[in-house]
mmCIF file of the N, C-alpha and C atoms, coordinates in Angstrom:
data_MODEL
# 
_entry.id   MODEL 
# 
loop_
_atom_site.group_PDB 
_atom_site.id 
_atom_site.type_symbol 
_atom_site.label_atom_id 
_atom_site.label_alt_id 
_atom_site.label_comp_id 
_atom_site.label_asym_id 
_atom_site.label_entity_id 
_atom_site.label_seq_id 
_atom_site.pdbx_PDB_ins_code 
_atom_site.Cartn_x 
_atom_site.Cartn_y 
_atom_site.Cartn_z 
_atom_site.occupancy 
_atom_site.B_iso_or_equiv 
_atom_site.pdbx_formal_charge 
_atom_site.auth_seq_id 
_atom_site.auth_comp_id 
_atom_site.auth_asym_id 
_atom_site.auth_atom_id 
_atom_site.pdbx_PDB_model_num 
ATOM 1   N N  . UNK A 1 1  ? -11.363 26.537  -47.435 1.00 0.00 ? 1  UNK A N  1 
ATOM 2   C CA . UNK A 1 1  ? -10.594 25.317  -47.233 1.00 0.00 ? 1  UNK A CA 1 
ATOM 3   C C  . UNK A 1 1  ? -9.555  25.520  -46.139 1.00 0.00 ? 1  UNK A C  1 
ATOM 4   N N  . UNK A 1 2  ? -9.012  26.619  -45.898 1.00 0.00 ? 2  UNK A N  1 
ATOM 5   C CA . UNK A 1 2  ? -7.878  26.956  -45.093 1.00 0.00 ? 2  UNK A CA 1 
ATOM 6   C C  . UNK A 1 2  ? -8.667  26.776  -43.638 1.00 0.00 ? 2  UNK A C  1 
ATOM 7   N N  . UNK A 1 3  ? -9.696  27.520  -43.762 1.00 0.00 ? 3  UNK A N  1 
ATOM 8   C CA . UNK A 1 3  ? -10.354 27.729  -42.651 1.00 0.00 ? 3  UNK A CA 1 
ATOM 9   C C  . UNK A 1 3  ? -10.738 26.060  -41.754 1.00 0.00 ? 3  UNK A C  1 
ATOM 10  N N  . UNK A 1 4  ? -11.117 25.225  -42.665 1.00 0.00 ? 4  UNK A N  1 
ATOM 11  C CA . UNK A 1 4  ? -11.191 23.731  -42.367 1.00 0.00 ? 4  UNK A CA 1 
ATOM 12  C C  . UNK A 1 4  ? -9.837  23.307  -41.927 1.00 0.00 ? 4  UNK A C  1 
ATOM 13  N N  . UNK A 1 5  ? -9.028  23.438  -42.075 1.00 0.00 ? 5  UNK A N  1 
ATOM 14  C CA . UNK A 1 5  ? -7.953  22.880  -41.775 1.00 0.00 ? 5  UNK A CA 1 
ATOM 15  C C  . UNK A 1 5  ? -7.421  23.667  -40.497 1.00 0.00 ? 5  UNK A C  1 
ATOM 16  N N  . UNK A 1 6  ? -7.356  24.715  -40.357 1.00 0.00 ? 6  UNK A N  1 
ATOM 17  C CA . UNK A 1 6  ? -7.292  25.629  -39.089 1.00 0.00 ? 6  UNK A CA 1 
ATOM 18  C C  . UNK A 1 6  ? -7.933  24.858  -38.066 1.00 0.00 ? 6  UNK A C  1 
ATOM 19  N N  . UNK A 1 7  ? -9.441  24.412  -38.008 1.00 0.00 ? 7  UNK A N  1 
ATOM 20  C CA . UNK A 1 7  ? -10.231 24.107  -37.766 1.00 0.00 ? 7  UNK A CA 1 
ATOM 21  C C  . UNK A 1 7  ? -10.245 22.490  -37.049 1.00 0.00 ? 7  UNK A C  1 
ATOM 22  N N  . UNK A 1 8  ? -9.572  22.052  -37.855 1.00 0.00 ? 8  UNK A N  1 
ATOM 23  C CA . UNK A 1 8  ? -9.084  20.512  -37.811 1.00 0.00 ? 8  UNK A CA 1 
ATOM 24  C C  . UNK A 1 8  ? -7.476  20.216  -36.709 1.00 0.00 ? 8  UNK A C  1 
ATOM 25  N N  . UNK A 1 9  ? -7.160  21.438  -36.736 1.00 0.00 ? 9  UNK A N  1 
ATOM 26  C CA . UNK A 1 9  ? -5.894  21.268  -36.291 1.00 0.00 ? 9  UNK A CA 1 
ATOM 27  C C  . UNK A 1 9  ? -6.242  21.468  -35.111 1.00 0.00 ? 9  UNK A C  1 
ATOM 28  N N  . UNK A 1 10 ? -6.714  22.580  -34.668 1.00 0.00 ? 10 UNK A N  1 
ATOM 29  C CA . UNK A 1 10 ? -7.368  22.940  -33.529 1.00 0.00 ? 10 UNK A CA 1 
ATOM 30  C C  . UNK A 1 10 ? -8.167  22.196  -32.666 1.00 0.00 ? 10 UNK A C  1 
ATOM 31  N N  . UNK A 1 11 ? -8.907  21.534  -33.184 1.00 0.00 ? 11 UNK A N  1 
ATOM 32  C CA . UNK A 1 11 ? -9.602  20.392  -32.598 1.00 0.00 ? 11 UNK A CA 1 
ATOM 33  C C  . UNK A 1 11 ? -8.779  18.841  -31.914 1.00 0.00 ? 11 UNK A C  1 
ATOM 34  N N  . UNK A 1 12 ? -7.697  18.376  -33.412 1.00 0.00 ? 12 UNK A N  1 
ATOM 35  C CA . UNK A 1 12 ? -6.944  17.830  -33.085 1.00 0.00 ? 12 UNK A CA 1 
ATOM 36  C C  . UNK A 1 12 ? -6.112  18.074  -31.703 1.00 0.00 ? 12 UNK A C  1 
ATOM 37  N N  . UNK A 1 13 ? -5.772  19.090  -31.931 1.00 0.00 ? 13 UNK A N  1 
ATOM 38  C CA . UNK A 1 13 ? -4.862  20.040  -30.266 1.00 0.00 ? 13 UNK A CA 1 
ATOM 39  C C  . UNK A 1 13 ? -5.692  19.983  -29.626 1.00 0.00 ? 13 UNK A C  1 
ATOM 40  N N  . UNK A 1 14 ? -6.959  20.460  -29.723 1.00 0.00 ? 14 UNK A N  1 
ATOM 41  C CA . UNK A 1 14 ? -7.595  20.030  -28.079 1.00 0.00 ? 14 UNK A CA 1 
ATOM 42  C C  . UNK A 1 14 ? -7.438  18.704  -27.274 1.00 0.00 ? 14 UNK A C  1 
ATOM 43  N N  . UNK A 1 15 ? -7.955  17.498  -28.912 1.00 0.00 ? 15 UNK A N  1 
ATOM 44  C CA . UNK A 1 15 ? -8.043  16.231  -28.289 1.00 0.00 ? 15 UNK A CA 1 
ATOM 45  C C  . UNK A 1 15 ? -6.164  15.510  -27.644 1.00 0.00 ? 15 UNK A C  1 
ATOM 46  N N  . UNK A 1 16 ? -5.812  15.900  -28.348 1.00 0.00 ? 16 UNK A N  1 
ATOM 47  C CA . UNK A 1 16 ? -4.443  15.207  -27.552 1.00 0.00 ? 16 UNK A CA 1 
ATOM 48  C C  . UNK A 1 16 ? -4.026  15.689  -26.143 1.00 0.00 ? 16 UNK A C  1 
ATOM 49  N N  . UNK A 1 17 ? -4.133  17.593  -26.010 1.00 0.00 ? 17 UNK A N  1 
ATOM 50  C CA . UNK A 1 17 ? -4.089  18.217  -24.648 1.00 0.00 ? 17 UNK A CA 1 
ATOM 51  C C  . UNK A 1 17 ? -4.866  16.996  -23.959 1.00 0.00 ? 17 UNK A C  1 
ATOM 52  N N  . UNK A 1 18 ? -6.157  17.478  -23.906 1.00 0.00 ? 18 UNK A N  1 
ATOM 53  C CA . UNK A 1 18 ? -7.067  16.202  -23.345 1.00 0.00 ? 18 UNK A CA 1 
ATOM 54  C C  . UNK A 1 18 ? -6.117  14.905  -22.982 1.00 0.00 ? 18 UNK A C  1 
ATOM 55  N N  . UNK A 1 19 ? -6.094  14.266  -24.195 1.00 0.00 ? 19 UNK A N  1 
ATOM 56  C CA . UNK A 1 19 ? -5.393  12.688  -23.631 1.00 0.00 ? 19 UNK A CA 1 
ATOM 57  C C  . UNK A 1 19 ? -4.404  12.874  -22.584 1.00 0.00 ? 19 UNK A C  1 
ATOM 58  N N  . UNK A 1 20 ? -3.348  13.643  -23.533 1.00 0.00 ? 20 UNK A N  1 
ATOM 59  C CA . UNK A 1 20 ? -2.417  13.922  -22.120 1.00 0.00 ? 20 UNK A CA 1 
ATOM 60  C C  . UNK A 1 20 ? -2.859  14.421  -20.928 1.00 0.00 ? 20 UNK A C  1 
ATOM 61  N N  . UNK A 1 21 ? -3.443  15.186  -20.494 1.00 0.00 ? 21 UNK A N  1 
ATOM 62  C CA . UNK A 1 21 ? -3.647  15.735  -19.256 1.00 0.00 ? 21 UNK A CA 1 
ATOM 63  C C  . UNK A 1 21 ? -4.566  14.310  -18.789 1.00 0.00 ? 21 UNK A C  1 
ATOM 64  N N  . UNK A 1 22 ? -5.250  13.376  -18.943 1.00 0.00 ? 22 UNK A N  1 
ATOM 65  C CA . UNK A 1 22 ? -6.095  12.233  -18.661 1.00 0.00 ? 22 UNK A CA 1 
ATOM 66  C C  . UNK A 1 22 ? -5.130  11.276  -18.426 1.00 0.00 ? 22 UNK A C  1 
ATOM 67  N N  . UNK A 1 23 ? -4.056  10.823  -19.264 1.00 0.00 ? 23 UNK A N  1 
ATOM 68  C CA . UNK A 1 23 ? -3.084  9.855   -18.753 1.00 0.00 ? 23 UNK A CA 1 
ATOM 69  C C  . UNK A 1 23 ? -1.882  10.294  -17.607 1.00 0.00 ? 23 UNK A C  1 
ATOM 70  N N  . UNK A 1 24 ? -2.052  11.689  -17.780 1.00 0.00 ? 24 UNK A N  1 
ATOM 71  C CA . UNK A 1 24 ? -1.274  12.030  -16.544 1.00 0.00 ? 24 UNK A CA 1 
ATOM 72  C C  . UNK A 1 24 ? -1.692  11.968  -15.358 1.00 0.00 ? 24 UNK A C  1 
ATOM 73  N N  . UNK A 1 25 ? -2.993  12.552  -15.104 1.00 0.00 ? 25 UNK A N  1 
ATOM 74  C CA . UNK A 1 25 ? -3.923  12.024  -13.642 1.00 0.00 ? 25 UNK A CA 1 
ATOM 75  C C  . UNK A 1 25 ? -3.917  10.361  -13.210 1.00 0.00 ? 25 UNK A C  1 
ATOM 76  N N  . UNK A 1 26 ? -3.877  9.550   -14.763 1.00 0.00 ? 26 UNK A N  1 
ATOM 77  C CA . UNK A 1 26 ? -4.009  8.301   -14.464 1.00 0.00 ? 26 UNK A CA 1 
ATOM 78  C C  . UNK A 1 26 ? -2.834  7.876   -13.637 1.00 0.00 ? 26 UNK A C  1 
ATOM 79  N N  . UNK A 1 27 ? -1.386  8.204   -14.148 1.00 0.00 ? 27 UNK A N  1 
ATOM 80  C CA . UNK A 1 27 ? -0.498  7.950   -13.343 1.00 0.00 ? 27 UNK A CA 1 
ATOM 81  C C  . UNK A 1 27 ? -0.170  8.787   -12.108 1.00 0.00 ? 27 UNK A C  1 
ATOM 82  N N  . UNK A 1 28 ? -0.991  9.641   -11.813 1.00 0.00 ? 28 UNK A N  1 
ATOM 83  C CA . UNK A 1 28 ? -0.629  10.188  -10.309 1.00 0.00 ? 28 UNK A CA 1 
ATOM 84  C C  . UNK A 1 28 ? -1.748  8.979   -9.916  1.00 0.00 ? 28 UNK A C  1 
ATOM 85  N N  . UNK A 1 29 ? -2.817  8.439   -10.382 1.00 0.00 ? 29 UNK A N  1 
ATOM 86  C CA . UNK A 1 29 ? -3.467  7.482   -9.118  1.00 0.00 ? 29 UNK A CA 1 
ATOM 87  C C  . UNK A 1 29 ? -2.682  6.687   -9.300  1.00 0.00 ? 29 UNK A C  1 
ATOM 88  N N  . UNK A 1 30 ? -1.935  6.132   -10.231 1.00 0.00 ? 30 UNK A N  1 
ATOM 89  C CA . UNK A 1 30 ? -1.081  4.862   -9.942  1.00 0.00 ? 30 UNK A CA 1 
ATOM 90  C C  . UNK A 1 30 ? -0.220  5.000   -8.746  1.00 0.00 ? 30 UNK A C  1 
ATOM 91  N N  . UNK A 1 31 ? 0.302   6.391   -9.368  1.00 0.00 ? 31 UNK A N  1 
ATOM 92  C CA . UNK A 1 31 ? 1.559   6.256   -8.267  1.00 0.00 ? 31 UNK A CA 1 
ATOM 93  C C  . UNK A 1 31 ? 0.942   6.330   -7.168  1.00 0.00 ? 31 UNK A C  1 
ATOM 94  N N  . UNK A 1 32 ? -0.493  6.933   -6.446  1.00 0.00 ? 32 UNK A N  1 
ATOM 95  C CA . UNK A 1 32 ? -0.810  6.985   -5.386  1.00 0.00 ? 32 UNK A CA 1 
ATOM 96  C C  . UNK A 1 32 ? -0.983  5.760   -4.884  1.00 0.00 ? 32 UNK A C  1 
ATOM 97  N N  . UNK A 1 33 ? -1.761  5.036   -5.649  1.00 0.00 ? 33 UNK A N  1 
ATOM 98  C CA . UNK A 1 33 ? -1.897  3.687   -5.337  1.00 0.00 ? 33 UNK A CA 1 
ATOM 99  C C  . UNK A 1 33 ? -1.040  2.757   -4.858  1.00 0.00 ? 33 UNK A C  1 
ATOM 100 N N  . UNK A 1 34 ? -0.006  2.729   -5.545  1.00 0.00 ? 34 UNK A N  1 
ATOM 101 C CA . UNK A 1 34 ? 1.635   2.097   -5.577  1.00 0.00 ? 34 UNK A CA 1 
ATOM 102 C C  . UNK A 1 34 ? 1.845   2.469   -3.770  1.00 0.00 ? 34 UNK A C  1 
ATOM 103 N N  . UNK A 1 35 ? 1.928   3.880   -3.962  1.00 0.00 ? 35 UNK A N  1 
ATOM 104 C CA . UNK A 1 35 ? 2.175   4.294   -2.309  1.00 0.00 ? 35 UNK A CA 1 
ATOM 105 C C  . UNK A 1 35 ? 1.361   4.062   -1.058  1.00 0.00 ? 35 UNK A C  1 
ATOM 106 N N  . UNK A 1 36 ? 0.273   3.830   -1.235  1.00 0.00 ? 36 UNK A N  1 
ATOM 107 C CA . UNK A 1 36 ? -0.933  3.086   -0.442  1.00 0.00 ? 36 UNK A CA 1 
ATOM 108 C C  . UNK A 1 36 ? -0.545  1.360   -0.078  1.00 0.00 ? 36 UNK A C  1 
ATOM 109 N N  . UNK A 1 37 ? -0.054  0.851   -1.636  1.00 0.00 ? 37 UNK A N  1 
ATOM 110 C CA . UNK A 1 37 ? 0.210   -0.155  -1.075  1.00 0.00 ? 37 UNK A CA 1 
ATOM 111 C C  . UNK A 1 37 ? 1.272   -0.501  -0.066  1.00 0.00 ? 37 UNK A C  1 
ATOM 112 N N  . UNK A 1 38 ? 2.337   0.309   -0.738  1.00 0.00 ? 38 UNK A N  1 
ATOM 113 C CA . UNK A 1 38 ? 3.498   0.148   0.294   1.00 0.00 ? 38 UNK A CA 1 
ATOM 114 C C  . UNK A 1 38 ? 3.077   0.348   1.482   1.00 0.00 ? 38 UNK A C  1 
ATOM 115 N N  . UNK A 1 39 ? 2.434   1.325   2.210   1.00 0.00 ? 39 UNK A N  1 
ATOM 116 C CA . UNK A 1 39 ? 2.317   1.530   3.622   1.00 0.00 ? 39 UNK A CA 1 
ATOM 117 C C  . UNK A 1 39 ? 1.238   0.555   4.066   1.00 0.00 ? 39 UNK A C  1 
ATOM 118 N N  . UNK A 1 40 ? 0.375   -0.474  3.570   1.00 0.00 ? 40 UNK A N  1 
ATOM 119 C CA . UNK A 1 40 ? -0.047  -1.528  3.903   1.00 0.00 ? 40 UNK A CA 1 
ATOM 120 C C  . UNK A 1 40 ? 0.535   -2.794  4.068   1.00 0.00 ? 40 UNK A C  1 
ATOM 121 N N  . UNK A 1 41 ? 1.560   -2.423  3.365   1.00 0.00 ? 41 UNK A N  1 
ATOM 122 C CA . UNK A 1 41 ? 2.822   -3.980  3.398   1.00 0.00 ? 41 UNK A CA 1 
ATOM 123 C C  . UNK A 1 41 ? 3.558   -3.429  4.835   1.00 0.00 ? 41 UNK A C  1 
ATOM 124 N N  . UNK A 1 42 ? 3.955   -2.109  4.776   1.00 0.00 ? 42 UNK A N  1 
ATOM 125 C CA . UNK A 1 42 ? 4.512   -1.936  6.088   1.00 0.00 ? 42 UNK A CA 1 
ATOM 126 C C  . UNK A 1 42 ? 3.754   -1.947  7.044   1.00 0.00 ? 42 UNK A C  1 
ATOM 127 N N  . UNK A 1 43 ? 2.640   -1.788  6.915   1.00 0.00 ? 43 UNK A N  1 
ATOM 128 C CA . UNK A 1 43 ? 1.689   -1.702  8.405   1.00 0.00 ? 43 UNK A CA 1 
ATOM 129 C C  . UNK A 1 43 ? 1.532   -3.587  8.746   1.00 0.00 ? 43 UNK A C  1 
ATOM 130 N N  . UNK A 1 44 ? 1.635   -4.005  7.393   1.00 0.00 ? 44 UNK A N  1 
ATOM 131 C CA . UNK A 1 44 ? 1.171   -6.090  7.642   1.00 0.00 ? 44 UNK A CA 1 
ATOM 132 C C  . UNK A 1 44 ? 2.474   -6.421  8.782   1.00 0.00 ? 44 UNK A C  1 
ATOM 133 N N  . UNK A 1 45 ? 3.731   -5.881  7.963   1.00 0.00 ? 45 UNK A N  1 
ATOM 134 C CA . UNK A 1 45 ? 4.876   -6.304  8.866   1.00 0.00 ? 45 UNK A CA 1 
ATOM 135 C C  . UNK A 1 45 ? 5.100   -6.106  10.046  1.00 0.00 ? 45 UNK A C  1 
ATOM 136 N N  . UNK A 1 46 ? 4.562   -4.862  10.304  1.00 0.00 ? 46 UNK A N  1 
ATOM 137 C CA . UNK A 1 46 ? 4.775   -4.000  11.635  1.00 0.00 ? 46 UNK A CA 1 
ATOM 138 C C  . UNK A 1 46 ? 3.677   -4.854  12.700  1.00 0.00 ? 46 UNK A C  1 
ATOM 139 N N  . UNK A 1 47 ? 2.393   -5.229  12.288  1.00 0.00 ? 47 UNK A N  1 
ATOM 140 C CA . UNK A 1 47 ? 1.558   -5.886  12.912  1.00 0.00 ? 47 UNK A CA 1 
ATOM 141 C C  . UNK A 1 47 ? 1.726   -7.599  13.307  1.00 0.00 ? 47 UNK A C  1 
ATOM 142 N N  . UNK A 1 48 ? 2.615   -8.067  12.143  1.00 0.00 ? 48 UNK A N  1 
ATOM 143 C CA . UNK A 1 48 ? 3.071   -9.470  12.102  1.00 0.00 ? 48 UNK A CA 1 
ATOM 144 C C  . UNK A 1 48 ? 4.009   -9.887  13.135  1.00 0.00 ? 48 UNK A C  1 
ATOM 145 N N  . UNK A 1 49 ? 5.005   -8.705  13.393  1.00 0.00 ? 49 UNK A N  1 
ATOM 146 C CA . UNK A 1 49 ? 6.111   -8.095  14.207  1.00 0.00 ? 49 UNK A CA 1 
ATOM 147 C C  . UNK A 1 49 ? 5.444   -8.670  15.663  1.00 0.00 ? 49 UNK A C  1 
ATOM 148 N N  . UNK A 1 50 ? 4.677   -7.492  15.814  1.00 0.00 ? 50 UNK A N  1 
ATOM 149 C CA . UNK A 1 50 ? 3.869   -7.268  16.766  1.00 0.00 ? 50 UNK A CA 1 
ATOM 150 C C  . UNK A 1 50 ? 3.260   -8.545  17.594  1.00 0.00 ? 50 UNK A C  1 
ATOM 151 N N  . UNK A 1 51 ? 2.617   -9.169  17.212  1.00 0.00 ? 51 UNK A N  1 
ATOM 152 C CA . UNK A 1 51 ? 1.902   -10.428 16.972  1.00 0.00 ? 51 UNK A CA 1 
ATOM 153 C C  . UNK A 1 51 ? 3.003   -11.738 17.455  1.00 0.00 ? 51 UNK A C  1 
ATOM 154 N N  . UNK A 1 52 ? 4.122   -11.634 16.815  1.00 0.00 ? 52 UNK A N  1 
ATOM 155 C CA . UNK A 1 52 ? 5.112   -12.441 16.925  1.00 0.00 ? 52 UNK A CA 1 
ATOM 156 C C  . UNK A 1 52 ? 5.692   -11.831 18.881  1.00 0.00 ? 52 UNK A C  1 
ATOM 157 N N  . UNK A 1 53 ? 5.898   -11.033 18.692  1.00 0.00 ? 53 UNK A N  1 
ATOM 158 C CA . UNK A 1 53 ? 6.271   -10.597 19.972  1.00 0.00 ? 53 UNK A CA 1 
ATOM 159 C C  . UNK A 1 53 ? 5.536   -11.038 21.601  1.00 0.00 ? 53 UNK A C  1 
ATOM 160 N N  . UNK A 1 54 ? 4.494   -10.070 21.269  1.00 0.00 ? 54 UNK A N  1 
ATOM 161 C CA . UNK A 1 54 ? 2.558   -10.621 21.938  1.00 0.00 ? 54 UNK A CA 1 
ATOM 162 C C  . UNK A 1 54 ? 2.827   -12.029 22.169  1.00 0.00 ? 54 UNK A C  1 
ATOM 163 N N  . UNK A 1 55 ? 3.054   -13.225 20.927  1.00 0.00 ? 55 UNK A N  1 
ATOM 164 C CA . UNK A 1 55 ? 2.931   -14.575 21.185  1.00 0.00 ? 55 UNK A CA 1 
ATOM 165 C C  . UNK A 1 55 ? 4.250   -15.164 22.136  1.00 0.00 ? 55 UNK A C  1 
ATOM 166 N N  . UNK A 1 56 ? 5.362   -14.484 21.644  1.00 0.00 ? 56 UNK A N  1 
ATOM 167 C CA . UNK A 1 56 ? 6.331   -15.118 22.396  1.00 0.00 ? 56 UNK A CA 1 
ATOM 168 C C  . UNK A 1 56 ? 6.186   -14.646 24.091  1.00 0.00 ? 56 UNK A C  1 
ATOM 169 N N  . UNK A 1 57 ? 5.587   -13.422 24.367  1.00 0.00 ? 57 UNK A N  1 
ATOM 170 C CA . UNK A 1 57 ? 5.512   -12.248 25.636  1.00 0.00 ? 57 UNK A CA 1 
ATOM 171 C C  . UNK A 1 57 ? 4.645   -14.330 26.315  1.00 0.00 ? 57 UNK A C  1 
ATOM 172 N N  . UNK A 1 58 ? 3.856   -14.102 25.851  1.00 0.00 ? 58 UNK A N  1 
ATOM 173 C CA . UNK A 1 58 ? 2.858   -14.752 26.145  1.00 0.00 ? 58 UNK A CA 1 
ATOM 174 C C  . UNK A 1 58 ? 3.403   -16.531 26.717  1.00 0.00 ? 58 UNK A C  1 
ATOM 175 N N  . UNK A 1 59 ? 3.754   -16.798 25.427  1.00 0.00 ? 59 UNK A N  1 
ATOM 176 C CA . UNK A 1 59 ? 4.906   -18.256 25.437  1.00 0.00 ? 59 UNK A CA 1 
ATOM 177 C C  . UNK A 1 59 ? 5.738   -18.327 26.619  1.00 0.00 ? 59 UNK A C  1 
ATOM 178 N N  . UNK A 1 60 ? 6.233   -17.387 27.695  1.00 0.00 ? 60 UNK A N  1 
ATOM 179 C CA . UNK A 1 60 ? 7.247   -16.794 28.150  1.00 0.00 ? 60 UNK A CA 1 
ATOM 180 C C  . UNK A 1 60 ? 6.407   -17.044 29.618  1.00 0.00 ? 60 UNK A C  1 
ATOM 181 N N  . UNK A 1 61 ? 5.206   -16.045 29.522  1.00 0.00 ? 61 UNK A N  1 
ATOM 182 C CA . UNK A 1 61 ? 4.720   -16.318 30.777  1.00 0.00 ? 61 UNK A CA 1 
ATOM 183 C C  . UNK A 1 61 ? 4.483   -17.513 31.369  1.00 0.00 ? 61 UNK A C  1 
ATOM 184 N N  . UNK A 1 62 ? 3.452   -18.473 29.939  1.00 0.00 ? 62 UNK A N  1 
ATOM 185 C CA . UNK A 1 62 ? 2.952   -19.392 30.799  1.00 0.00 ? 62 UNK A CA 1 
ATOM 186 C C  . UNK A 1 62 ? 4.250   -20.466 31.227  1.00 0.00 ? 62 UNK A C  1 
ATOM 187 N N  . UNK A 1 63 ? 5.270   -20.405 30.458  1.00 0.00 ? 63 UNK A N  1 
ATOM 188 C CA . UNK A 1 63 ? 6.162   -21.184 30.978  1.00 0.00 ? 63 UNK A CA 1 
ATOM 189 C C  . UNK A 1 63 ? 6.693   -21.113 32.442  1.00 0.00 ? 63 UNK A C  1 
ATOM 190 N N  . UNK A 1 64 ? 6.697   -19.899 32.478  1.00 0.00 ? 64 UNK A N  1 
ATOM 191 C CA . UNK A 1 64 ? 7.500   -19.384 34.188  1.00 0.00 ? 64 UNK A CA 1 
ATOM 192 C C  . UNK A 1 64 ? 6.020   -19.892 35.143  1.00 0.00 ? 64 UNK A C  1 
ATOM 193 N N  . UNK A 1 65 ? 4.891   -19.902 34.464  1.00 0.00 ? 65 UNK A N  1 
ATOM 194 C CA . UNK A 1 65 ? 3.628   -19.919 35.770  1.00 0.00 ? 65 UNK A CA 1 
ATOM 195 C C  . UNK A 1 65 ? 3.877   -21.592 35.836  1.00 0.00 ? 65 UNK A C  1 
ATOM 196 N N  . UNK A 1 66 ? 3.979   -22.453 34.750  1.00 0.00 ? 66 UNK A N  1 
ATOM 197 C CA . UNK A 1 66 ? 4.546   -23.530 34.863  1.00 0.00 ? 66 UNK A CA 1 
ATOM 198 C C  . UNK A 1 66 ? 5.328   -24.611 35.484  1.00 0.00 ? 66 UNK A C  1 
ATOM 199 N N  . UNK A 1 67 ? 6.332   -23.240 35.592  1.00 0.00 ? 67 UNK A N  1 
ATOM 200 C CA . UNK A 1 67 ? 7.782   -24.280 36.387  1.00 0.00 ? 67 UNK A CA 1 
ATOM 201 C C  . UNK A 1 67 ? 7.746   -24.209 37.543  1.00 0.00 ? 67 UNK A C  1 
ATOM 202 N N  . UNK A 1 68 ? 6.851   -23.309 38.319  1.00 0.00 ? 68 UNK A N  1 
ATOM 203 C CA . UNK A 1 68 ? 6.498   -24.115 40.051  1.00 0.00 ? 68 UNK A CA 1 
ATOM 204 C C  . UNK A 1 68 ? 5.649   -25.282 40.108  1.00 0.00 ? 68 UNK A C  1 
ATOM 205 N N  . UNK A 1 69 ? 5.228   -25.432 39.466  1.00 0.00 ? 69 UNK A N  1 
ATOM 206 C CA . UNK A 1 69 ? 4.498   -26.923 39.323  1.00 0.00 ? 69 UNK A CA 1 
ATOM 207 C C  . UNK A 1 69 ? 5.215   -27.816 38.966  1.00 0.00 ? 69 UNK A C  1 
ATOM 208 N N  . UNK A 1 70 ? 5.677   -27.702 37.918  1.00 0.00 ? 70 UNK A N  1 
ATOM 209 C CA . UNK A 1 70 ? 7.008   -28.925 37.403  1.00 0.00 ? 70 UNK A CA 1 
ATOM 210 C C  . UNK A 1 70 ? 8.028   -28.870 38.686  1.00 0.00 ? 70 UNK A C  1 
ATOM 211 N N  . UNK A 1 71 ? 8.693   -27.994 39.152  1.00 0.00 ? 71 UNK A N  1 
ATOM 212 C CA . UNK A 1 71 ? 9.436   -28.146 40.376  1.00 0.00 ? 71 UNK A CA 1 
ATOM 213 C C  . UNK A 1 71 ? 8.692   -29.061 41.552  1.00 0.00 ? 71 UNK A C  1 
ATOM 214 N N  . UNK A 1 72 ? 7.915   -28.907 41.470  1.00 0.00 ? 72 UNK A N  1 
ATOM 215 C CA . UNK A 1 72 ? 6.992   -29.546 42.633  1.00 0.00 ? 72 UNK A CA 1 
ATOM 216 C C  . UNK A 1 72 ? 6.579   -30.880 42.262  1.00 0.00 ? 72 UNK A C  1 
ATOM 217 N N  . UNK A 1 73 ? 6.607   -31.518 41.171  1.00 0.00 ? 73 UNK A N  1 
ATOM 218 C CA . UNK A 1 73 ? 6.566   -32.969 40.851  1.00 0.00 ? 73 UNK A CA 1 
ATOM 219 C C  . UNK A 1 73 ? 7.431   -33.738 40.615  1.00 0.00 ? 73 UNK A C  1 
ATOM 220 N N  . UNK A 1 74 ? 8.704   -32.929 40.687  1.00 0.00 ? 74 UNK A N  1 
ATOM 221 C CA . UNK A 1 74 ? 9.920   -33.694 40.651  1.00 0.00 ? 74 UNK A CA 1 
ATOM 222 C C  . UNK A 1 74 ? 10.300  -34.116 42.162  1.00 0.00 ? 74 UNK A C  1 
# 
């Protein structure tokens, strides 16, 4: 009977080691994940940035290629 219970305990201890060491990996992918996302929110901004800039660079030119023509119809 002792021996069953030795037996039981032991097993028990394996299975919880187990769980724990399984929910702990789970939260290193979280946290990896978590951190993946962040540097995709920063890369959206950095590109949105970007984009915004590009459009105004752009907004900028055609106006100046513009205003010799408008000068010239006045």
């Amino acid at each position: 009977m002792l021996w069953v219970m030795i037996m039981v305990i032991a097993v028990v201890g394996i299975l919880t080691d187990t769980y724990t060491k399984n929910k702990k990996i789970e939260l290193k992918r979280l946290d990896k994940e978590i951190q993946l996302e962040k540097l995709r929110l920063e890369n959206f901004d950095k590109e949105t940035e970007k984009m915004k800039l590009e459009l105004d660079y752009t907004k900028q030119q055609l106006l100046e290629t513009k205003q010799p023509y408008n000068s010239l119809e006045k």
